[in-house]
C-alpha positions as CSV (number, residue, x, y, z in Angstrom):
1,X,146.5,309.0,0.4
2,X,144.4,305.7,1.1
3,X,146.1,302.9,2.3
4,X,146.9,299.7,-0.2
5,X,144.9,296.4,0.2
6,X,147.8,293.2,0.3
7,X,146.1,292.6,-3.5
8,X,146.7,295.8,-4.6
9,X,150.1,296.1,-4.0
10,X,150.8,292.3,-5.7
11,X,148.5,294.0,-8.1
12,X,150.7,297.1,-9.2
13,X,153.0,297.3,-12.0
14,X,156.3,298.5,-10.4
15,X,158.9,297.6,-12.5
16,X,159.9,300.4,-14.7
17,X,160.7,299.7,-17.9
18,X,162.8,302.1,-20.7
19,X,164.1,301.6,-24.2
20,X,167.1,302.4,-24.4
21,X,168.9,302.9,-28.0
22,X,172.4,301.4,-28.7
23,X,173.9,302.5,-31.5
24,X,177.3,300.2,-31.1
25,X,174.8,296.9,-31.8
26,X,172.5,298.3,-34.3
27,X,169.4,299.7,-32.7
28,X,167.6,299.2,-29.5
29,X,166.6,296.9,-26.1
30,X,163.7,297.2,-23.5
31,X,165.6,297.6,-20.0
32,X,163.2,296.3,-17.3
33,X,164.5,297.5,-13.5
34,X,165.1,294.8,-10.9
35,X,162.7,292.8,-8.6
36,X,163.4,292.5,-4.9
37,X,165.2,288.9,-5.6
38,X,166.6,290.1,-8.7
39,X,168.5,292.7,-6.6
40,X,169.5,290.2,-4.0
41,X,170.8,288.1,-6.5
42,X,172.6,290.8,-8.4
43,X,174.6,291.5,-4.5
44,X,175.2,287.8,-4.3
45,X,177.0,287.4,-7.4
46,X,179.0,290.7,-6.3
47,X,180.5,288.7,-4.0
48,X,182.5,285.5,-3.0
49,X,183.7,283.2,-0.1
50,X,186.7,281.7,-0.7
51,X,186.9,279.1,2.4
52,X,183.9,278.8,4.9
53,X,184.6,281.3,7.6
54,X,186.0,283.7,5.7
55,X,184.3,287.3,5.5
56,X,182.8,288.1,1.7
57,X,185.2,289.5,-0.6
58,X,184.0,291.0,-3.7
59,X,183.9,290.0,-7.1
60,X,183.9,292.4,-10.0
61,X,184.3,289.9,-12.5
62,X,181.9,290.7,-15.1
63,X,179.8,293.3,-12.8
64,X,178.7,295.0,-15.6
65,X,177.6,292.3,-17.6
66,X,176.2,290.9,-14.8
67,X,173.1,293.6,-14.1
68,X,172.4,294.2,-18.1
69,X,171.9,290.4,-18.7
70,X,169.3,290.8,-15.5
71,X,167.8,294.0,-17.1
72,X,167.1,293.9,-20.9
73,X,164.2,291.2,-21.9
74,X,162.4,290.6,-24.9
75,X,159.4,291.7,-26.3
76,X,157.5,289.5,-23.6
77,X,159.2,291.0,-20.5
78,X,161.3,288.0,-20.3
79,X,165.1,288.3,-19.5
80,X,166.9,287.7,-22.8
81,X,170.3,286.3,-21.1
82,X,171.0,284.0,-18.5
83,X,173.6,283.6,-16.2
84,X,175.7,281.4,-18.5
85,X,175.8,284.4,-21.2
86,X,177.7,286.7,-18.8
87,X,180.9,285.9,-19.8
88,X,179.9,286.2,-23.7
89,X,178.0,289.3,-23.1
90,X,181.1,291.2,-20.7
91,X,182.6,290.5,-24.3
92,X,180.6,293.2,-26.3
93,X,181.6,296.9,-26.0
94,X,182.4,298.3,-22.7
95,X,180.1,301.6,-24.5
96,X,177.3,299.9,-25.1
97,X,177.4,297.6,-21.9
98,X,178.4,301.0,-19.8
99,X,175.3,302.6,-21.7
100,X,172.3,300.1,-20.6
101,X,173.8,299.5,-17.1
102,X,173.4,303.1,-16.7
103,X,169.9,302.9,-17.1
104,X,169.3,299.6,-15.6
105,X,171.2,300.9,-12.3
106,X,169.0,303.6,-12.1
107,X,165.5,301.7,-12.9
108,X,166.4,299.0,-10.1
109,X,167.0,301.5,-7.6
110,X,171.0,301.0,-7.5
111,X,172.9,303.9,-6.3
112,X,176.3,305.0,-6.2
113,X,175.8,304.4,-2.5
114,X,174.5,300.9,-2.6
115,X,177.3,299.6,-4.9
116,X,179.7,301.0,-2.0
117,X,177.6,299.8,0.5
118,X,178.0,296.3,-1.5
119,X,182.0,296.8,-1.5
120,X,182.2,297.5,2.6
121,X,181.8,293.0,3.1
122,X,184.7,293.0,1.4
123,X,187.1,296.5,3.0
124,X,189.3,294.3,5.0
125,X,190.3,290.6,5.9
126,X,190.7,289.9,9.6
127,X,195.1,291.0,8.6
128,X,193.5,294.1,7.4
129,X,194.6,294.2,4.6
130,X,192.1,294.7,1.0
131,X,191.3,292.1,-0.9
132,X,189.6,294.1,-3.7
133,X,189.5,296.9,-5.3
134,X,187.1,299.6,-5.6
135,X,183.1,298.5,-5.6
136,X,182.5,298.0,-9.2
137,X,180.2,300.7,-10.7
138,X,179.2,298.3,-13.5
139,X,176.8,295.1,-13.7
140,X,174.4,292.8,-15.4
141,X,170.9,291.2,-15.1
142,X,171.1,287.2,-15.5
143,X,168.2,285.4,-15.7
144,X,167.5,284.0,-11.8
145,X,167.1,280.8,-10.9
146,X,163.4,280.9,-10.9
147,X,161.1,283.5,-12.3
């Protein structure tokens, strides 16, 4: 196999995308996998600081909702949701949201490892005890902060 030129890999279209049909809202959405930021982003909002020099802890609040607003976009490739429409969108059925994660998770290169990989910042606080739960198997795409 030859080796890519630095303008053929900015070049190449990478990010998988897959329609994915949702019955509980009436029909369909294009499902477009992460970017590198995208997935950096996602892990950030996975987890929280509460006072500086604390360790992460993480934060499953709205984890599903979370990746699927960063994964489905519009006809254009665009995200539809941004990070404001989380909290409407963690809302909508757990099926449907549980449905399009799956695929999103899977065309961003999210495995059941990373997402307890993700949960290991937050095992223990320096008194040892937990201060989460489980990793969170569930997500959402939000639009980033730039494009």
């Amino acid at each position: 196999m030859a080796l890519l030129s630095r303008e053929q890999i900015f070049a190449a279209e990478d990010r998988p995308v897959e329609e994915v049909e949702v019955p509980q809202w009436g029909g369909s959405v294009r499902v477009r996998g992460l970017d590198g930021r995208g997935r950096d982003e996602y892990f950030a909002s996975m987890t929280t600081i509460r006072r500086p020099g604390d360790r992460p802890t993480m934060d499953t609040a709205n984890a599903t909702a979370k990746l699927v607003a960063r994964c489905i976009v519009g006809d254009g490739n665009e995200p539809m949701f941004t990070q404001s429409d989380v909290h409407a969108l963690g809302e909508k059925s757990g099926v449907a949201l549980d449905k399009v994660f799956t695929v999103a998770q899977r065309l961003s290169g999210l495995s059941e490892e990373d997402m307890a990989e993700l949960g290991k910042a937050s095992e223990s606080t320096p008194n040892g005890r937990s201060t989460s739960g489980s990793p969170a198997t569930s997500g959402a795409r939000s639009k980033p902060s730039s494009p």
